[in-house]
C-alpha positions in Angstrom: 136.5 22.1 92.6 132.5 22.3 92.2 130.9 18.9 92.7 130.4 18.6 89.3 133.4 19.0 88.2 134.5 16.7 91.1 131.7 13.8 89.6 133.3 14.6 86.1 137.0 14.1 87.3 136.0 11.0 89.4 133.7 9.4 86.4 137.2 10.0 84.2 139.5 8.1 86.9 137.2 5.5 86.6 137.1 5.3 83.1 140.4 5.3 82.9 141.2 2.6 85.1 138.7 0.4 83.5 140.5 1.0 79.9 143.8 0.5 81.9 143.1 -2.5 83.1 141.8 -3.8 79.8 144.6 -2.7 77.9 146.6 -4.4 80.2 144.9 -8.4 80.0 145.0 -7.7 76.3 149.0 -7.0 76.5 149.5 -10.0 79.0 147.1 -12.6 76.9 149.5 -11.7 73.4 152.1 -12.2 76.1 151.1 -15.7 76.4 149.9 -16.8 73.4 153.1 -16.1 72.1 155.0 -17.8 74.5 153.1 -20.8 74.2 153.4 -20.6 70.4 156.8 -20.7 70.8 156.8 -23.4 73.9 158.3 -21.6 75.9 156.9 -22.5 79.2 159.5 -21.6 81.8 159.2 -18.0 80.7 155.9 -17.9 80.8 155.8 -19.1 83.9 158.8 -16.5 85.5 156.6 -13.7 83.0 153.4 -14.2 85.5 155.7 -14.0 88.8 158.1 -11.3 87.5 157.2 -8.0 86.2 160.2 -6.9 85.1 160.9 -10.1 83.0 157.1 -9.6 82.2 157.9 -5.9 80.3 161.4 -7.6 78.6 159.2 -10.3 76.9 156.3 -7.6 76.1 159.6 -5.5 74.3 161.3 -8.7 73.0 157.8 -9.4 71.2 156.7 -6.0 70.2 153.6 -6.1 72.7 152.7 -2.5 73.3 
């Protein structure tokens, strides 16, 4: 790869990761607000310290 291309791909990574990790605080903070609409404090609570139970919430509210 030339070195600009490699500046190209490595400006795109970062890019990406950025909007990643964006799109991801977005996802969690519905997560929440939703949760705490509907008091529901012990699963917000296992949500933060499981991912897995994190995703099932995200599905069970239609977070995408």
């Amino acid at each position: 790869m030339t070195r600009l291309g490699q500046m190209l791909y490595d400006d795109g990574l970062k890019a990406g990761k950025s909007e990643g990790r964006i799109e991801g605080s977005d996802r969690m903070a519905s997560l929440t607000k939703k949760l705490l609409e509907a008091d529901r404090m012990a699963d917000l609570q296992l949500a933060l310290d499981d991912p897995g139970y994190r995703e099932k919430l995200m599905k069970e509210y239609g977070i995408k």
